[in-house]
N, C-alpha and C positions, 0 to 999 in steps of 0.2 A: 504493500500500500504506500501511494508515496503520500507523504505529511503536507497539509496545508501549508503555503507560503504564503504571506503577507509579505507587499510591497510597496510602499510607499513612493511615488514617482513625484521626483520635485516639480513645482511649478511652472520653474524656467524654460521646461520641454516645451509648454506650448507654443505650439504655432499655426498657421494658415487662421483658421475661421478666429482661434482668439486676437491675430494680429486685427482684423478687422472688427472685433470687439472693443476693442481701444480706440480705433479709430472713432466708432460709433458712439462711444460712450463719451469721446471729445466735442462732440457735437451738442449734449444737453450739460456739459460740465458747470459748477456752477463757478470755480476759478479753473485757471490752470493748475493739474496737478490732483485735484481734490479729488478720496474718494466718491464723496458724494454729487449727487447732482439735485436739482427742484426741478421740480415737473408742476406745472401749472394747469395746465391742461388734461383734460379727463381721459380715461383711455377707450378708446373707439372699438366697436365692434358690435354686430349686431347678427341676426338670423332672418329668416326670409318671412316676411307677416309679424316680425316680435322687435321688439322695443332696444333701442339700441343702449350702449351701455352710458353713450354719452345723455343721453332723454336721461335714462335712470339718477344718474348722477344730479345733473337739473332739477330733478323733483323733491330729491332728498332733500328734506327739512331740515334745519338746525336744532339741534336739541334747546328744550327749554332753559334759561336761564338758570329755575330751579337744579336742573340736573347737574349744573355745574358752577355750585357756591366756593367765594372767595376762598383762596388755599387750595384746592381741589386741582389734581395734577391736569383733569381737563382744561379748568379755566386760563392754568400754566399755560397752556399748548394753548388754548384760542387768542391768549396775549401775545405769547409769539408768534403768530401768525401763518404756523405752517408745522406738521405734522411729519415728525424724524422717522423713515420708516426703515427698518431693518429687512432689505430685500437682493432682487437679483435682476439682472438685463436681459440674462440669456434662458428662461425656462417658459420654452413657448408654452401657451394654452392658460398659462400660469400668470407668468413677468417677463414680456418681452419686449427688447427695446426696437422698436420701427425707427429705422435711422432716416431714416427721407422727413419725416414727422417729426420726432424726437419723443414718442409720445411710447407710456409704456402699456401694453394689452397685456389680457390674463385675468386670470379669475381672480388672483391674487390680487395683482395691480389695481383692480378696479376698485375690491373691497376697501382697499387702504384708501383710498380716494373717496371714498363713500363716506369713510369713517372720518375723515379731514374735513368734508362737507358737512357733516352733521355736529364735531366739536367746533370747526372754524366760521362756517359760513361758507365757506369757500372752498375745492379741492385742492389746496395746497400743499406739498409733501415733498419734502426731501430727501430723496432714494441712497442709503450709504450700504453700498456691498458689503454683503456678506458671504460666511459660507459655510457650510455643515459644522465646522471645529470652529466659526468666530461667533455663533449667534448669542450664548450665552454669557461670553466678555463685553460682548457689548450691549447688552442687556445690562449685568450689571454696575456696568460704568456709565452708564444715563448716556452711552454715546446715541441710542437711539430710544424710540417711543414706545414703540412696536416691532415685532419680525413678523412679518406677512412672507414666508419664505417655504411652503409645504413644509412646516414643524411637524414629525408627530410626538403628541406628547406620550413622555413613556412617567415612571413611577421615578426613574434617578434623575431625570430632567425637570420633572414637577419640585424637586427639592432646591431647585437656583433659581426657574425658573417660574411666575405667575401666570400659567395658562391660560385664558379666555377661551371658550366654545367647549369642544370642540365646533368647528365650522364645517368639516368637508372628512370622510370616511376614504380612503385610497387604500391600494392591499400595494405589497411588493411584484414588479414583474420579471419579465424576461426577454431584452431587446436582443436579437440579433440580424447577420445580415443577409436582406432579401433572399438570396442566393443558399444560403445555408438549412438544410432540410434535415439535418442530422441532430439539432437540437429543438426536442418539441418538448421538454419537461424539465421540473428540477433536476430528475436523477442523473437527466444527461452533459447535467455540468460534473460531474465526477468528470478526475480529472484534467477537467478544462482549463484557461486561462479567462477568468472573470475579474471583469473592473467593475468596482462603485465609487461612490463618495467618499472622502475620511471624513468619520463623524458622526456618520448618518448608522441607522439602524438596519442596513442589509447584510455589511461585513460578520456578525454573529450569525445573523439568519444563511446566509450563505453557507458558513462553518456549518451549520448544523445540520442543514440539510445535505449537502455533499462535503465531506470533511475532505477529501481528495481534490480538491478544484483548487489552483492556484490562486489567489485573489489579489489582485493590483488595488490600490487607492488612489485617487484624485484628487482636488481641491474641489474641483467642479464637474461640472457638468458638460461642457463644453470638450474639457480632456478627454471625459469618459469616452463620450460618442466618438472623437476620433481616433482613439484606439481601438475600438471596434471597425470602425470604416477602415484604417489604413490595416487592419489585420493584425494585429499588436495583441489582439484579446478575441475571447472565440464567443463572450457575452457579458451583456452590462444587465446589471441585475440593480434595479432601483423602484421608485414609485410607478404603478401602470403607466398615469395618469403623467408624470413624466415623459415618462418613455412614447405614449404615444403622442404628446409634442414635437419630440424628436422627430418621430415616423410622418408628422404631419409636412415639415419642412425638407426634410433627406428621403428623397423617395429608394435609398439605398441602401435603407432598415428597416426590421417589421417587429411588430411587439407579440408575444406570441397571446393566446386568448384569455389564458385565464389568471388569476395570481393568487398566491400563498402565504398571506397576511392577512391584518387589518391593520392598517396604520391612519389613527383620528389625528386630522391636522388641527392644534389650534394655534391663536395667535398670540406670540411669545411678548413680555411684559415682565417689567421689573419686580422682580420679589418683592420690595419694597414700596411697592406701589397699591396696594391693596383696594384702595376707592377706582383705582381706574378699571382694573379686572371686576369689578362689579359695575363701572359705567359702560366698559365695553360689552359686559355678556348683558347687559337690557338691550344696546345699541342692536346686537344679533339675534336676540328674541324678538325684537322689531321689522327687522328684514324681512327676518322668515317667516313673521307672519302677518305682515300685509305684500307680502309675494315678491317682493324685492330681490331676496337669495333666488329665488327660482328662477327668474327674470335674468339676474348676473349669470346662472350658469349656463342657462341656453345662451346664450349669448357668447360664452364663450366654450368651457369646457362644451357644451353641446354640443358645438361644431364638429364634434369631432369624435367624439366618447356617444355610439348609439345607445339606443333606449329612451324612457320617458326621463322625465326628471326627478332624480333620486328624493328620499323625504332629508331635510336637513339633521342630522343628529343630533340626538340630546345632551343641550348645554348644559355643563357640568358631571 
């Protein structure tokens, strides 16, 4: 039997699509240099007869004054004037950044926007990358407000981090490429060559399910996919709902059908912040029911992800 490998591939390797990631991400920067960028503008996206994301956004009311008295980390963020979001440029379907536009789409993208409209008045938000191993530092160092980033909350993460929602239920899957017909299940990543994220909750699940698979790690998401594409890994094993982003933009991967988790996303929040995880999980009890979340998802993950639209999960 040969022993699982764990590999960690430095950053620096990236290249092609993430050179052009930088480029892109030049383009809404808010200085030179800076990780973060402000996005003022809503993120776009709509379905054929159903309400586009940018209308949704416009409708969204401002929460009541009441909701958000003096001292109240809300009220903090509607004085500042714009909403720190702990996110990502590159996770189509999710948080993707449109370089022509400068505007970021996703199910992700949109809610954090939702949620700046309804503390600020306004969709204001300023997007500071992260990544599966930063979310939780900057969480606790008030670098940002919010991680809108497909979080799933586990039991050791709940203890640094203030979870809101959950908001959206995703399992782990299995992308590989088009051409490839020899891997249709977990068992046939035995000893394969699989990348995920570092960070993220696949690399155990992987171990577990085939202890024989060699496993590579990434920062992102971007790496991962083109170590699959360029043949470097024989599958990328992450969120379905991920992956079939990927398969949306690269017509030169397929996600296989089913997946072998449940991983509930919520949206990540300072320990220390206690009134906001309770102003945020009313703000998501709100959505979802007066049809708001429904509306976001067709709108975007629907594009893509068939079936009806799922019921939202129980917050808390």
């Amino acid at each position: 039997m040969t022993p699982t490998t764990v590999q960690r591939t430095p950053a620096r390797r990236r290249i092609g699509a993430a050179v052009a990631l930088v480029a892109a991400t030049a383009l809404i920067s808010a200085c030179s240099g800076s990780p973060s960028s402000d996005v003022a503008a809503p993120a776009a996206g709509a379905v054929a007869g159903g309400t586009s994301v940018d209308q949704l956004i416009a409708a969204e009311k401002p929460a009541d004054a009441s909701a958000m008295p003096a001292g109240s980390t809300a009220a903090e963020i509607k004085s500042r004037g714009k909403l720190l979001v702990g996110g990502t440029q590159t996770a189509a379907l999710f948080s993707l950044l449109n370089p022509t536009t400068g505007k970021l789409t996703g199910f992700d993208a949109a809610l954090s926007q939702l949620l700046a409209k309804y503390i600020i008045g306004t969709p204001k938000t300023q997007l500071v990358q992260v990544t599966a191993a930063t979310r939780e530092a900057l969480l606790k160092n008030h670098s940002v407000d919010a991680v809108f980033a497909t979080y799933t909350i586990t039991p050791e993460r709940a203890k640094v981090v203030g979870f809101a929602g959950p908001y959206f239920v995703d399992g782990l899957g299995i992308e590989v490429k088009k051409d490839n017909d020899t891997i249709t299940s977990l068992k046939d990543l035995a000893g394969k060559t699989v990348v995920t994220e570092s960070g993220s909750v696949a690399a155990p699940a992987i171990k577990a399910a085939a202890p024989t698979a060699r496993i590579q790690l990434f920062d992102t998401n971007i790496e991962c996919l083109q170590a699959l594409q360029q043949g470097r890994a024989d599958a990328y094993v992450l969120d379905q709902s991920l992956l079939a982003g990927n398969a949306s933009t690269n017509s030169d991967v397929k996600v296989l059908p089913s997946t072998f988790s449940k991983e509930p996303y919520g949206i990540g929040l300072p320990l220390d912040k206690p009134d906001f995880k309770k102003f945020v999980n009313d703000w998501l009890a709100k959505i979802e029911a007066d049809g708001t979340w429904a509306k976001v998802w067709k709108a975007t993950l629907g594009t893509q992800v068939p079936g009806a639209v799922p019921a939202p999960p129980r917050i808390g």
